[in-house]
C-alpha positions in Angstrom: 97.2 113.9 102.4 98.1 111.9 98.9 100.8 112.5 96.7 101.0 110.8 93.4 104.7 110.5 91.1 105.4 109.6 88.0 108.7 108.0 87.3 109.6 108.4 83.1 111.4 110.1 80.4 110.6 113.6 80.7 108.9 115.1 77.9 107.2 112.1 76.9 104.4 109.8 77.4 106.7 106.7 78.7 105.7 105.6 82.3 108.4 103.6 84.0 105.9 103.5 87.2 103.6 105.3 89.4 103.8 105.8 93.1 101.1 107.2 95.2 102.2 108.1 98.8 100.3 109.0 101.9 101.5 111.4 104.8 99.4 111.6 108.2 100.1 114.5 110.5 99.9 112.8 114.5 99.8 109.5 115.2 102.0 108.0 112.7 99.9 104.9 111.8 99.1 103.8 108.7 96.8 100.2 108.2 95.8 98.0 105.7 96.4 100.4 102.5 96.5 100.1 98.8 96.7 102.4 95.8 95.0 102.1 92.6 96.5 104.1 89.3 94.4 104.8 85.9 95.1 106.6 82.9 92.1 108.7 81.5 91.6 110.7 77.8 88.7 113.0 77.4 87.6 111.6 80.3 86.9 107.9 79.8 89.9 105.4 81.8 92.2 103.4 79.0 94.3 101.7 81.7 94.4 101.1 85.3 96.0 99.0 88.0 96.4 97.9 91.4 99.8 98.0 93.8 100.0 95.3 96.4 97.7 95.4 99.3 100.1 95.8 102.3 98.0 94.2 105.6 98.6 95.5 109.1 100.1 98.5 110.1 102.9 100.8 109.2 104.3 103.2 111.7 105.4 106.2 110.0 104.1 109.8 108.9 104.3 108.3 105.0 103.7 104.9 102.9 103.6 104.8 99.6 102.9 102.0 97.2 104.9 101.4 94.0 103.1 99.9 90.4 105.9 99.1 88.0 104.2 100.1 84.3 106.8 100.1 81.8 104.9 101.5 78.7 103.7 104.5 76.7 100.1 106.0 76.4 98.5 107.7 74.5 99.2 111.6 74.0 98.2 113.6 75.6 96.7 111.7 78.6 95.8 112.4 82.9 97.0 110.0 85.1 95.7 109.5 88.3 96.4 107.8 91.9 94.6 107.0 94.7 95.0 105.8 97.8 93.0 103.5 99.7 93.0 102.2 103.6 91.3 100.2 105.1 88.7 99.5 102.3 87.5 103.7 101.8 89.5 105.7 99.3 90.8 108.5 101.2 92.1 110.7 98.1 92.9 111.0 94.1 96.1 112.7 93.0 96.2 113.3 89.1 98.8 114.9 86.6 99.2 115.2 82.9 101.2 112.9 80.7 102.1 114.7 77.4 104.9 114.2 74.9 
C-alpha cells in the first residue's frame, strides 16, 4: 500500500512538501525505493520531482520519502505520488490542491 501527504497552508495552493509512504503487511522489508511527485491540471503534468533514492534495505512495515517544494501552484490543481522499488512503480497516490 502507498500513502501520499501534503504538508501546507490549508486552504490554499502552497506546498511546503510532499511525502509518499509505503506500508508492507509481513515481512517488513523494504529495498532500494524512491518516490516521484507531479502536479497535473486538466490532465497535462506542470511540475514534478524526485526524492532521494535510498539503496539497500529498510526493515520496517513503512518508508516514506520526503521532497521539500516550497511553492504555490496553480488553482485548482491534482497532485500525485508514487512510489517506486526496486526499479517498478508499485502505486500512485493523488489528492486535490485548491485554494
Amino acid at each position: 500500500m502507498t500513502c501520499f501527504y501534503v504538508y501546507g497552508n490549508r486552504g490554499s495552493t502552497h506546498v511546503d512538501s510532499f511525502v509518499q509512504a509505503r506500508d508492507v503487511v509481513g515481512k517488513p522489508q523494504i529495498c532500494n525505493y524512491q518516490a516521484r511527485f507531479h502536479v497535473e491540471r486538466n490532465g497535462s503534468t506542470y511540475w514534478s520531482g524526485w526524492s532521494s533514492y535510498h539503496q539497500g534495505c529498510f526493515y520496517s512495515w513503512r518508508a516514506t520519502r520526503t521532497l521539500r517544494v516550497e511553492r504555490n501552484f496553480i488553482n485548482p490543481s491534482k497532485a500525485c505520488g508514487s512510489w517506486y522499488q526496486d526499479g517498478s512503480k508499485m502505486g500512485t497516490a493523488c489528492l486535490g490542491l485548491r485554494g
